[in-house]
Backbone bond lengths (Angstrom), bond angles and torsions (degrees), N, CA, C in turn:
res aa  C-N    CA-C-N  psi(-1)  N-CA   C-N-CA  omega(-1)  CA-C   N-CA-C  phi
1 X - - - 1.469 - - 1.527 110.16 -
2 X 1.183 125.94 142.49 1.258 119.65 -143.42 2.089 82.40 -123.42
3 X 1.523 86.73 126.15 1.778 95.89 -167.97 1.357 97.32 -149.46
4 X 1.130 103.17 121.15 2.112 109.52 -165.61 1.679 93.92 -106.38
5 X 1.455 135.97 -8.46 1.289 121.77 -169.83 1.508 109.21 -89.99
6 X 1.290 91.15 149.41 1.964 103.11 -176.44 1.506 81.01 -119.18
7 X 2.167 80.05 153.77 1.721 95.50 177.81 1.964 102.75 -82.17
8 X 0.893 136.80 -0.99 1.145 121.92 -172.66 1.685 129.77 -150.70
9 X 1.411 130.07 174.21 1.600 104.67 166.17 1.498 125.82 -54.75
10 X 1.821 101.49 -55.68 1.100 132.02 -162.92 2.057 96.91 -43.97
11 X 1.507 97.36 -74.47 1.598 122.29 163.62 1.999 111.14 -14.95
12 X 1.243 89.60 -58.51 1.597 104.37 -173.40 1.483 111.06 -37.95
13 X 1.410 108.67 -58.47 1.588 137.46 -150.03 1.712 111.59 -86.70
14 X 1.513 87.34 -16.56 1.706 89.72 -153.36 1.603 98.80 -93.05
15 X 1.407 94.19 170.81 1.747 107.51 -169.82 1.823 107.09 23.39
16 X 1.593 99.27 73.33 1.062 94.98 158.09 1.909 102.01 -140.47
17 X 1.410 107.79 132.64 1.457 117.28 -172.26 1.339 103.58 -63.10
18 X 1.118 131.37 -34.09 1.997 131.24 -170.06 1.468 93.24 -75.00
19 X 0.841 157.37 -43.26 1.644 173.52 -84.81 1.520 96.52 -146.60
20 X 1.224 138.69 64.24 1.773 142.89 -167.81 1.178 111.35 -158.03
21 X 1.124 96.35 155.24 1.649 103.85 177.23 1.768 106.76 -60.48
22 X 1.678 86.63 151.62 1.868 91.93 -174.06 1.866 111.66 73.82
23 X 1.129 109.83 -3.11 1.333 111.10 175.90 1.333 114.43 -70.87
24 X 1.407 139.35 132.38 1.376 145.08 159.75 2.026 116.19 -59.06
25 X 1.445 97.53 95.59 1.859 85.14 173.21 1.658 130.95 -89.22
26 X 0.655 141.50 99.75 2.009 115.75 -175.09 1.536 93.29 -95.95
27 X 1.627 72.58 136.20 1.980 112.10 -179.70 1.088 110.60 -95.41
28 X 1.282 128.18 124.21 1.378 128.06 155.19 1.609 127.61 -64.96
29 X 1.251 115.01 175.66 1.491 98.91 -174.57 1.745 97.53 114.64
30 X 1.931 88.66 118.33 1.295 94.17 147.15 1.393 115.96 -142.45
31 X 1.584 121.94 125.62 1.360 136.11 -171.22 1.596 87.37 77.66
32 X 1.531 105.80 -136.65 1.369 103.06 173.12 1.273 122.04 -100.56
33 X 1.966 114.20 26.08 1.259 98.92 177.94 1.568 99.92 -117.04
34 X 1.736 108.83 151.94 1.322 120.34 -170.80 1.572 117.35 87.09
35 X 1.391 119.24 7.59 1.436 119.21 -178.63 1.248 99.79 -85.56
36 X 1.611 105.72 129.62 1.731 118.13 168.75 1.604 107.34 -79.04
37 X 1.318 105.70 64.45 2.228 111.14 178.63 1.631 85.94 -40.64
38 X 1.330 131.92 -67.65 1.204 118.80 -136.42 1.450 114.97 -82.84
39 X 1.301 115.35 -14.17 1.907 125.50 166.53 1.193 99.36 -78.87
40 X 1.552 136.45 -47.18 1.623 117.80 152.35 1.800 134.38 -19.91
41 X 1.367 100.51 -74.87 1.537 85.22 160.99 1.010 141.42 -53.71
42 X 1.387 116.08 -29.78 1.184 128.16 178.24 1.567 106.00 -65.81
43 X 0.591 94.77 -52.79 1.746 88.84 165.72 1.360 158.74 -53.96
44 X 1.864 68.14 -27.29 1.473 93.33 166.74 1.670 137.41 -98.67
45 X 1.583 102.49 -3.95 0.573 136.97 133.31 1.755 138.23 -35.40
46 X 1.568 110.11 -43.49 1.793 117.37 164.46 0.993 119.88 -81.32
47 X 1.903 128.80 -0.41 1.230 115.88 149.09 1.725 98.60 92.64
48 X 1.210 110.94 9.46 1.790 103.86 -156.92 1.430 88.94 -71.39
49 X 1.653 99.94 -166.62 1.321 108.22 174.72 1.535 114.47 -168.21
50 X 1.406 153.04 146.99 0.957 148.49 135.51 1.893 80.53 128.28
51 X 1.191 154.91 21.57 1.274 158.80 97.36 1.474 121.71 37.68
52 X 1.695 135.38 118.91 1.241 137.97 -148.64 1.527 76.29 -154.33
53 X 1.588 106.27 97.16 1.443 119.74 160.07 1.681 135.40 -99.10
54 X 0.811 125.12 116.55 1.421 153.20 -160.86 1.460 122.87 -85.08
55 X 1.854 134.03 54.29 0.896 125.09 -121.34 1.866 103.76 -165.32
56 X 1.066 111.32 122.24 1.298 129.69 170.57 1.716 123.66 8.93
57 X 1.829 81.16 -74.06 1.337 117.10 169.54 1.856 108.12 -148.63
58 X 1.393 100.77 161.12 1.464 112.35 -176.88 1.736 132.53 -77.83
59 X 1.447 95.58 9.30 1.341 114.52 173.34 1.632 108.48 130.84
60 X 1.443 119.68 161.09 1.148 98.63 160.30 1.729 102.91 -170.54
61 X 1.656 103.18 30.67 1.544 107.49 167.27 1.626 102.45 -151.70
62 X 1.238 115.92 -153.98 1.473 100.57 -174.84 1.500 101.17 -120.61
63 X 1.880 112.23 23.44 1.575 106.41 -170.35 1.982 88.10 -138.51
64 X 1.161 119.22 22.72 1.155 126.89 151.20 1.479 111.67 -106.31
65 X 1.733 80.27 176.21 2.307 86.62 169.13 1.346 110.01 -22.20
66 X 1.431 127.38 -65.17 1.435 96.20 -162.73 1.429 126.25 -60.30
67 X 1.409 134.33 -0.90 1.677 121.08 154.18 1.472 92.32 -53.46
68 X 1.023 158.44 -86.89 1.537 141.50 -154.01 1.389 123.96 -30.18
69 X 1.592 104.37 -59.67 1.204 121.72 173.47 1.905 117.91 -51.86
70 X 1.469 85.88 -48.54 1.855 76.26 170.97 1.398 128.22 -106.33
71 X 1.287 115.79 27.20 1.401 118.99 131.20 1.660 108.70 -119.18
72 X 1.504 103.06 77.77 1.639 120.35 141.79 1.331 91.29 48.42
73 X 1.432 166.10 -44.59 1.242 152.73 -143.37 1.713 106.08 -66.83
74 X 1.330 123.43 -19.17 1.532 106.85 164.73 1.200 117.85 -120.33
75 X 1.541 115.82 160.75 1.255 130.23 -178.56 1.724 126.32 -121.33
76 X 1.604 99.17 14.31 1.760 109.13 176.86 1.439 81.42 -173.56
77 X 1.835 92.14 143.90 1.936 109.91 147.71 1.094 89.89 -116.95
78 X 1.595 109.17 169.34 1.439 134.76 165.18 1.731 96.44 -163.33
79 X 1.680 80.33 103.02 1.613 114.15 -176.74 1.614 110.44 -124.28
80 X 1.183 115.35 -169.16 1.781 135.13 165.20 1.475 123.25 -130.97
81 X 1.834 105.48 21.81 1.712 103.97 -163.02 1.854 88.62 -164.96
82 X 0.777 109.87 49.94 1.775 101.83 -160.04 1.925 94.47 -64.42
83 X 1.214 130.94 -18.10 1.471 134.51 -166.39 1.383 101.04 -130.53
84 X 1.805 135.57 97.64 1.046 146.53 129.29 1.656 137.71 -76.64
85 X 1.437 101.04 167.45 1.348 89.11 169.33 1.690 120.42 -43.46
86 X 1.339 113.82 121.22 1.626 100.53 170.47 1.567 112.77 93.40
87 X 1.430 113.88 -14.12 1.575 107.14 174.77 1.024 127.70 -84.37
88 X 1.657 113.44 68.28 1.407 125.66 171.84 1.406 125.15 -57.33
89 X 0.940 104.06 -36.52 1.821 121.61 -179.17 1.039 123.86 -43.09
90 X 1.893 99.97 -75.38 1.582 101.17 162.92 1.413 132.84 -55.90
91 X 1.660 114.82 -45.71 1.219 119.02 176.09 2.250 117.52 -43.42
92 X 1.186 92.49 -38.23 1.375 86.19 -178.76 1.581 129.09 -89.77
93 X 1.879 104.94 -16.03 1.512 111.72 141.58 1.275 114.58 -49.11
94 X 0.951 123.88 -57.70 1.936 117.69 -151.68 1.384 94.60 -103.38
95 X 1.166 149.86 5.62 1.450 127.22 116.06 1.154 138.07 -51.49
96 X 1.379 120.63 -20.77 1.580 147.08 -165.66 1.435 88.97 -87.54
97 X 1.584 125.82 -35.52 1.386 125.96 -160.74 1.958 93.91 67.48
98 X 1.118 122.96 64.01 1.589 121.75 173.18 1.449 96.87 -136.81
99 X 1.387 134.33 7.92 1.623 133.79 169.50 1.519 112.42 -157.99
100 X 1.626 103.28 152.57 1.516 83.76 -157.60 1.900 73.01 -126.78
101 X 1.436 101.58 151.35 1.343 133.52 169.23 1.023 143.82 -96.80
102 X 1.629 146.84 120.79 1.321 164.78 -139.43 1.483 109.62 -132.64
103 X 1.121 115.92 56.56 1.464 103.87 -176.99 1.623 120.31 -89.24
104 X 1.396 98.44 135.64 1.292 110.78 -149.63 2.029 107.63 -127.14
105 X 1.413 122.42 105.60 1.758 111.39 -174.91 1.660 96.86 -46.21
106 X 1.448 106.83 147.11 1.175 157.90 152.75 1.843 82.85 -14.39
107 X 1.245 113.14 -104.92 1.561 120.88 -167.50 1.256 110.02 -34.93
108 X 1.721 129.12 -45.37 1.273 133.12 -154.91 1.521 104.01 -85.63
109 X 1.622 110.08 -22.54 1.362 118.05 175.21 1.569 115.43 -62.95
110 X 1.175 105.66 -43.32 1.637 123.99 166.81 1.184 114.76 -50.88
111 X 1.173 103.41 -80.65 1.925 113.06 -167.37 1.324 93.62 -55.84
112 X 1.656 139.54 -13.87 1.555 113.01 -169.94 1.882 87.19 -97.40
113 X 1.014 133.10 -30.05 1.099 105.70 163.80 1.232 151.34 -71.50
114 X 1.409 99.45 -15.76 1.625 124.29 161.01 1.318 110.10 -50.23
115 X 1.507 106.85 -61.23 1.734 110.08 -162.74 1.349 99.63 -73.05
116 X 1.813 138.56 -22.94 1.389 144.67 143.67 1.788 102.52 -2.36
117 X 1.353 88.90 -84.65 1.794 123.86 -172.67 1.614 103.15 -41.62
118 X 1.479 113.00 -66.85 1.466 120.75 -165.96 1.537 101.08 -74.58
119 X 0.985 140.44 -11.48 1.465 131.77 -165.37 1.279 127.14 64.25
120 X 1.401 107.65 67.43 2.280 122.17 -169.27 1.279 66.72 -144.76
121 X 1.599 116.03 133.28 1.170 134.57 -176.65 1.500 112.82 -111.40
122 X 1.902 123.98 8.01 1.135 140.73 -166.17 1.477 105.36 169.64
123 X 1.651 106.30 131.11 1.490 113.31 164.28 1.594 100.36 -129.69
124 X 1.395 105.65 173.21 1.521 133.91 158.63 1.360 130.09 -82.87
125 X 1.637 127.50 94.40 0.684 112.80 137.71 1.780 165.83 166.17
126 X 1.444 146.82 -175.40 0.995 133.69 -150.91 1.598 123.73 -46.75
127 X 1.270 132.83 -9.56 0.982 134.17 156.75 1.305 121.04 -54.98
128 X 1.006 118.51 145.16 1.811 129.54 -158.66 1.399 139.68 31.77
129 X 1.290 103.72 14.31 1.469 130.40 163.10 1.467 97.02 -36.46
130 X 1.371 120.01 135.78 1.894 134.87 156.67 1.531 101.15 63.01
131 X 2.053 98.36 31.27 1.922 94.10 171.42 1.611 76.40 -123.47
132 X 2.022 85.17 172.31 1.841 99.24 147.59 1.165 150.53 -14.07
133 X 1.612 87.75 -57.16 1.474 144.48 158.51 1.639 107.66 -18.34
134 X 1.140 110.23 -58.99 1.688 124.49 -170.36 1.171 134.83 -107.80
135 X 1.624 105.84 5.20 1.195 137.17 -165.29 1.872 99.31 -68.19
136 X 1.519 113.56 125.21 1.792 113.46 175.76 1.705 100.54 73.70
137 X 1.716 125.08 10.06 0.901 136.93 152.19 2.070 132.80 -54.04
138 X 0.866 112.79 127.85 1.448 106.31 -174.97 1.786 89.65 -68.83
139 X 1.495 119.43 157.28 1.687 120.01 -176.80 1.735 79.68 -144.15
140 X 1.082 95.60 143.21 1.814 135.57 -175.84 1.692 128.15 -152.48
141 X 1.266 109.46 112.97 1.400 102.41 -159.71 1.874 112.58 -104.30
142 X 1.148 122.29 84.96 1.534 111.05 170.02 1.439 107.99 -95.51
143 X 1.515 81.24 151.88 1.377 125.85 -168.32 1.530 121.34 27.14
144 X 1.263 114.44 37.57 1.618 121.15 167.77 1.752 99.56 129.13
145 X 0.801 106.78 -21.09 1.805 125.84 -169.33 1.702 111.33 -92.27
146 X 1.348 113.91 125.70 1.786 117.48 168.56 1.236 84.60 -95.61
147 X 1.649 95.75 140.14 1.352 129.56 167.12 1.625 118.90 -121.26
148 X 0.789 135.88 137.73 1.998 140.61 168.69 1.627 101.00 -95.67
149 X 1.782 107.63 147.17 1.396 116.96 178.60 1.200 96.50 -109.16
150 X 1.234 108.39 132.06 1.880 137.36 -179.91 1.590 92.81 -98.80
151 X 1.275 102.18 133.22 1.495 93.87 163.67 1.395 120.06 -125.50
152 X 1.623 128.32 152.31 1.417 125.09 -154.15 1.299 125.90 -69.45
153 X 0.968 125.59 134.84 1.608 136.67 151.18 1.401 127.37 -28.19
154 X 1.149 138.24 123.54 1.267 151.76 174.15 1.763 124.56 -137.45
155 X 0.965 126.74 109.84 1.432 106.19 -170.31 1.924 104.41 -126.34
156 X 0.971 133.68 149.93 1.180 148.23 173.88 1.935 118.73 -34.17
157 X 1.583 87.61 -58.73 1.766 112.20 170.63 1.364 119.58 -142.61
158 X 1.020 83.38 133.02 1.887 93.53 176.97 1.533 95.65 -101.48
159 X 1.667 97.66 146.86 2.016 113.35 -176.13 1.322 59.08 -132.92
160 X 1.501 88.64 136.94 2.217 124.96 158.54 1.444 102.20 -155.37
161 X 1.571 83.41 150.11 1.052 93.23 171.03 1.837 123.30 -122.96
162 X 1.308 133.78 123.20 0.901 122.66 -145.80 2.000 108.10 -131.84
163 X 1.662 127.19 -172.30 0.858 89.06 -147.48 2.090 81.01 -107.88
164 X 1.227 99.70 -53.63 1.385 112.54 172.46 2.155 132.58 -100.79
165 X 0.782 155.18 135.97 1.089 140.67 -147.81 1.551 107.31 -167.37
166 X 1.375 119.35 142.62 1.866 125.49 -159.15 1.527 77.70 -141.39
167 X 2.076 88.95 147.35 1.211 101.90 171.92 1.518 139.77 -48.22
168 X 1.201 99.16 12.77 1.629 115.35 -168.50 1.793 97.82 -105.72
169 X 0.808 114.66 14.00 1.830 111.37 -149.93 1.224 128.68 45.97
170 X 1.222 110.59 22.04 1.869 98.35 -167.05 2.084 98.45 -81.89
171 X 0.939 93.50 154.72 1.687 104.29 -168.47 1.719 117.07 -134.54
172 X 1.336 107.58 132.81 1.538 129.84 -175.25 1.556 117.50 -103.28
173 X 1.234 128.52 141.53 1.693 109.39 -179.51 0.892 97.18 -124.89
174 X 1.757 124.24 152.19 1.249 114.41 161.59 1.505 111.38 -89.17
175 X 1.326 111.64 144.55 1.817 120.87 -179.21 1.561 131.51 20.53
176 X 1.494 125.01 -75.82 0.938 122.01 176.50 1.380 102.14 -113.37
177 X 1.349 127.00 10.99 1.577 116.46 169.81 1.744 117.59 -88.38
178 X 1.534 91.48 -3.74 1.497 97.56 165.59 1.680 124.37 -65.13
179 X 1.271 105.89 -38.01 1.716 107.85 178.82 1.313 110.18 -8.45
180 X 0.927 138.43 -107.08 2.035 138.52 -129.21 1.140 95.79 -114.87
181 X 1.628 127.76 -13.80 1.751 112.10 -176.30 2.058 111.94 -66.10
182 X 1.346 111.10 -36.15 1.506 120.02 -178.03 1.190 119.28 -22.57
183 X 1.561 88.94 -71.53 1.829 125.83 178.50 1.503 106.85 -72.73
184 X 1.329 130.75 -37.06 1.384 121.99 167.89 1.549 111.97 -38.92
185 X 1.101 98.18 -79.51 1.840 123.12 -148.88 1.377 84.58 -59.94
186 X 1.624 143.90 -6.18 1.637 131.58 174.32 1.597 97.75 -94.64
187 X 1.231 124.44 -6.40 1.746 105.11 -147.43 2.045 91.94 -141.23
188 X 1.669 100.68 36.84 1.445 123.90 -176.21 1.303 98.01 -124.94
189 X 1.385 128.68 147.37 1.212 135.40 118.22 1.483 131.29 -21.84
190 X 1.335 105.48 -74.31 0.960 127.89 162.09 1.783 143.80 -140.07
191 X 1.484 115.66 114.42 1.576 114.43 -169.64 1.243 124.50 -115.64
192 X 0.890 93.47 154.65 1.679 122.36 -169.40 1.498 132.77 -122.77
193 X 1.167 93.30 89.15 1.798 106.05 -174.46 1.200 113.03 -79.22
194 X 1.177 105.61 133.19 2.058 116.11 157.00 1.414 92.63 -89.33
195 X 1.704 110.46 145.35 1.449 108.72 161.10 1.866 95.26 -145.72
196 X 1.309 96.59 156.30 1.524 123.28 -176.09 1.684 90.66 -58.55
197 X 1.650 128.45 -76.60 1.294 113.93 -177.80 1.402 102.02 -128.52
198 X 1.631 94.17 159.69 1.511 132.16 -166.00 2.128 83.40 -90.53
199 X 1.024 102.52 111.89 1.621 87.46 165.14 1.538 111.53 -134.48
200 X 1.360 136.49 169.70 1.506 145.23 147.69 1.648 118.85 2.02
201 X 1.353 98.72 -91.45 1.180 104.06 -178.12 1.432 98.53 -173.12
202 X 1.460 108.45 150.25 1.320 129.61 -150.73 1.498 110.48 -113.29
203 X 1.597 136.54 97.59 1.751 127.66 -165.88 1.637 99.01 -46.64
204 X 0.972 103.84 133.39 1.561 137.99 176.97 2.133 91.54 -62.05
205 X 1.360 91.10 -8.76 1.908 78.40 173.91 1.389 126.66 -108.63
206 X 1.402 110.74 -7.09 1.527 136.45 151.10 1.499 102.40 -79.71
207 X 0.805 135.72 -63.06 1.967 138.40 -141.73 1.625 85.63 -36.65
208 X 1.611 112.84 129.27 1.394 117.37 156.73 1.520 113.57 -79.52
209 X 1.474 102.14 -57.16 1.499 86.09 -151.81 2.261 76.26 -123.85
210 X 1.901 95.26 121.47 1.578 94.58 171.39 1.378 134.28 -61.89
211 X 1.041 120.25 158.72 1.554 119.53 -175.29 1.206 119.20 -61.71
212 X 1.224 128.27 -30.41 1.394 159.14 138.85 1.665 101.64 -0.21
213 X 0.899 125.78 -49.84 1.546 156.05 -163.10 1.412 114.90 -94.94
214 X 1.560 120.33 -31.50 1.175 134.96 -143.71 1.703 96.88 -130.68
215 X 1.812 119.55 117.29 1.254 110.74 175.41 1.465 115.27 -109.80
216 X 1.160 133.24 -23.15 1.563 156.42 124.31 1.059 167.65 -76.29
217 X 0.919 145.35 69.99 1.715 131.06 -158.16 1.285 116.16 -132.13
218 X 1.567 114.63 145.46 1.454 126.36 -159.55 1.606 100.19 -121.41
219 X 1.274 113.06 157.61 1.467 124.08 -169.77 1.609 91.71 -116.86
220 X 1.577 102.05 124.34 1.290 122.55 172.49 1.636 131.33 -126.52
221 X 1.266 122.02 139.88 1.705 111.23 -178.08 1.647 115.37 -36.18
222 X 0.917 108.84 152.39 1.708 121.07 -168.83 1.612 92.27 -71.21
């Protein structure tokens, strides 16, 4: 019988081979809604190190990503917000020159994880053309227009956080905690959802993101 839920954080994380140092993670979470806090510790918890996080923004309390970041366990973000309210953390790594940065627009951050998920290993496009941004960029011009090739996202493990979840993995979000987990949990190896409740089974006409997608997930306080 095929049952993807673990009783715990600790449980969640453990004996899993993608889950290592130098591993690529993408975080869900936007602002503070959709952050998996509790697959964070858990993570932080394995002590890893050398970490390539994949993520909204670069932290911006001390119970998001940045616990990773300030205990040393990563060594790159690649975000669209690297400086929020409150993101002391990072800011004083990458002044230090002790983390190196990928900053990536908002949309282009998306669609490269999308095309991650779907399997397009490179798109086109007009966003950040004649910035920083595009600099050592391939440039391609249709139909009157320069375009830059982004190329896709892939990460090792996806952490989401989600709202409801059945032993099958299939997964529900609430409202805006849906953002980046969708496209995550397709454009992973392997993911790992926290969800608010463990329930029955979920109509196949809600299910956001299929189980298909989904190799674990743990039920955590709201």
């Amino acid at each position: 019988m095929i049952d993807k839920r673990f009783k715990d954080l600790n449980e969640v994380v453990a004996n899993l081979d993608a889950l290592k140092d130098g591993a690529t993670l993408l975080c869900s979470g936007f602002g503070g809604a959709g952050v998996p806090h509790g697959l964070f510790r858990a993570v932080l918890d394995l002590g890893l190190r050398d970490l390539t996080l994949v993520s909204n923004n670069a932290g911006s309390t001390d119970i998001d990503i940045a616990i990773l970041l300030k205990a040393g366990c990563v060594r790159k973000v690649v975000c669209s917000f690297p400086r929020a309210s409150g993101s002391k953390v990072f800011e004083e790594l990458y002044a230090a020159g002790k983390i190196e940065l990928e900053l990536v627009p908002q949309g282009t951050l998306a669609e490269r994880i999308r095309a991650g998920g779907a399997g397009i290993p490179a798109f086109f496009t007009a966003t950040a053309y004649g910035t920083p941004l595009a600099e050592g960029k391939e440039v391609r011009e249709f139909n009157g227009r320069q375009y830059i090739m982004e190329e896709a996202i892939r990460g090792d493990i996806a952490l989401i956080h989600a709202n409801e979840g059945d032993r099958w993995g299939n997964l529900t979000y609430p409202m805006t905690s849906r953002n980046f987990g969708p496209i995550m949990a397709t454009a992973a190896d392997h993911t790992i959802a926290e969800v608010r409740q463990f329930v029955d089974s979920i109509d196949p006409e809600v299910v956001v993101t299929p189980g298909i997608f989904v190799q674990r997930i743990v039920e955590v306080a709201a």
